[in-house]
C-alpha positions as CSV (number, residue, x, y, z in Angstrom):
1,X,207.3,223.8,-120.3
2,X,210.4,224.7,-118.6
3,X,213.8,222.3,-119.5
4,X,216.6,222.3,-118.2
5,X,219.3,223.5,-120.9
6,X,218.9,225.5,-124.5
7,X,220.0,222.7,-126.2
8,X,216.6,220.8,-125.1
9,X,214.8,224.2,-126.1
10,X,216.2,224.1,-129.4
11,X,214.7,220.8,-130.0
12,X,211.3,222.2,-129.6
13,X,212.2,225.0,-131.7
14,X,213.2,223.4,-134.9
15,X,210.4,220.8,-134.6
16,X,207.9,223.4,-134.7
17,X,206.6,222.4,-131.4
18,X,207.4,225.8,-129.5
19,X,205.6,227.8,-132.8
20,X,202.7,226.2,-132.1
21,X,201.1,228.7,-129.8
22,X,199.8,225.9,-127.6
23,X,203.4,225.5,-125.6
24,X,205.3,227.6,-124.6
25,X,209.1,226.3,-123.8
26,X,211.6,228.4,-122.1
27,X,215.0,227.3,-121.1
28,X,216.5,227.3,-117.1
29,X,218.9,229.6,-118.5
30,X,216.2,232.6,-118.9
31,X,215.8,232.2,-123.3
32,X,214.0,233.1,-124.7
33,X,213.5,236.3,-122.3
34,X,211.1,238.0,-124.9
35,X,208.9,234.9,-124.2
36,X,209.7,234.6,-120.4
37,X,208.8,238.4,-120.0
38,X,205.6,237.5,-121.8
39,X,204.3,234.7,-119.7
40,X,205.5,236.5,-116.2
41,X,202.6,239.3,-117.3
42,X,200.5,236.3,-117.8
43,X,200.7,234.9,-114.8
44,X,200.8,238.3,-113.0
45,X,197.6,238.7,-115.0
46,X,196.2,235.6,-113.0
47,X,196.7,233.1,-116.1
48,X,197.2,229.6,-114.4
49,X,198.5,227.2,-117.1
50,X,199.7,223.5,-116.0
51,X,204.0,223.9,-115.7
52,X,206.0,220.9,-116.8
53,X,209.3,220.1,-116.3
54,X,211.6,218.1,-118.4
55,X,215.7,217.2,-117.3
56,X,218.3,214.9,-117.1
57,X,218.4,212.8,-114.2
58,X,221.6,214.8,-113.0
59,X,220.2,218.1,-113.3
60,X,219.5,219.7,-110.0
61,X,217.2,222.5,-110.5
62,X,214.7,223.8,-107.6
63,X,212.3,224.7,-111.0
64,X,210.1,227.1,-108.6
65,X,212.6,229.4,-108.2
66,X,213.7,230.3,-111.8
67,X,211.5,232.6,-113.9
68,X,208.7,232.4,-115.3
69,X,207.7,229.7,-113.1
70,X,208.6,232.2,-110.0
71,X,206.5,234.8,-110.9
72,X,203.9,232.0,-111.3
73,X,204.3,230.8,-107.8
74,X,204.5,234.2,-106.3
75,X,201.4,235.2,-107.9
76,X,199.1,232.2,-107.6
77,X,197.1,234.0,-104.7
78,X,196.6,230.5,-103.1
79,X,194.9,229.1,-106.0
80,X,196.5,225.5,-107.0
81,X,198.4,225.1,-110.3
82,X,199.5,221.9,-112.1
83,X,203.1,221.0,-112.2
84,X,204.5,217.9,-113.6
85,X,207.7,216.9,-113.2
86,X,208.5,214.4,-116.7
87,X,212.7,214.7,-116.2
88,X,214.4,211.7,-115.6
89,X,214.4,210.4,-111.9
90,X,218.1,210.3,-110.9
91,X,218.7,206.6,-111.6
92,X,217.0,206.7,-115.0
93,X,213.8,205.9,-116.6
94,X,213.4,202.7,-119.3
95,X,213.7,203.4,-122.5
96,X,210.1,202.0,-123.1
97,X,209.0,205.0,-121.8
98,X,209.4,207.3,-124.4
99,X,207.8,205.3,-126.7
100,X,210.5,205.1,-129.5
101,X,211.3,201.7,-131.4
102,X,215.5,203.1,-131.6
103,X,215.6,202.8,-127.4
104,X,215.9,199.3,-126.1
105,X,212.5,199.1,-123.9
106,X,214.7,198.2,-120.7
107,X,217.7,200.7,-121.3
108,X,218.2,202.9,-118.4
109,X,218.0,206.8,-119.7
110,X,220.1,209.1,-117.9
111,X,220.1,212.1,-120.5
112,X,217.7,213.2,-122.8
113,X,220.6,213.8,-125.2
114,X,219.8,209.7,-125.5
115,X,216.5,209.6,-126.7
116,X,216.0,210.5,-130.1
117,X,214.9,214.3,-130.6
118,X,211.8,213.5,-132.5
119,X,210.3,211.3,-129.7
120,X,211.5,213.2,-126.8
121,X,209.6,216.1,-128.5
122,X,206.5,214.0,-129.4
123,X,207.0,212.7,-125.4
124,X,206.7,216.4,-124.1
125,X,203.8,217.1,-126.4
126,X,202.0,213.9,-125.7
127,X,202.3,215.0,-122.0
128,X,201.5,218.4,-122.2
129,X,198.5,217.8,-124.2
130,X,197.3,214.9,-121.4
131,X,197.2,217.2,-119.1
132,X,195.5,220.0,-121.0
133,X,192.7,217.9,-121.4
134,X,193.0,216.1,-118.0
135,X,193.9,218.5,-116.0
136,X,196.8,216.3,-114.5
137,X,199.6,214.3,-115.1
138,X,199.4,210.8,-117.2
139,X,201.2,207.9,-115.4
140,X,204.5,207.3,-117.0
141,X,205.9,203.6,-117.6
């Protein structure tokens, strides 16, 4: 899982959620580069794991050109990957879609900063574990 600032990676870190062996989480900002040097020998090693992508809905990233996601793309060899993108849109997303009685279900969400850390993680995880299973994205309200 790539997001889009350290402070959204250090969410996953205290909950336990990047520790879990299952997801990795590196930050657009290239931390943590001991795990970012790992995955890019992954995926230069032909490991193919789905990408997502969490952000704030002002957060302009092109995510396929920061690392390890790069190296990903560059060494795909034409085979398809997953990649979903669960950031905000740019106008927001309801509130009701993360799932968390403290956000008003129709409350626009701009930045994740809004949405309370321990269901923004359990969001991502939710997610990332859909489309483990799935092998694509789950349809977001």
């Amino acid at each position: 899982m790539l997001v889009d600032r350290p402070e959204v990676l250090a969410l996953f870190v205290a909950s336990g959620a990047a520790a879990s062996g299952r997801l990795a989480v590196v930050s657009a900002d290239g931390t943590p580069a001991p795990l970012i040097a790992r995955l890019k020998k992954s995926f230069r090693a032909g490991l193919r794991p789905p990408v997502l992508y969490i952000h704030d809905a002002t957060t302009i990233l092109y995510p396929f050109a920061i690392e390890p996601i790069a190296t990903l793309v560059r060494h795909r060899r034409g085979e398809p990957f997953v990649y979903v993108d669960l950031g905000l849109p740019p106008f927001g997303a309801p509130g009701r879609r993360f799932g968390d009685p403290a956000l008003a279900r129709d409350a626009t969400v701009l930045e994740l900063r809004a949405i309370p850390p321990a269901a923004l993680v359990r969001y991502c995880v939710d997610a990332a574990e859909h489309v483990m299973r799935s092998g694509g994205p789950r349809t977001a309200g």
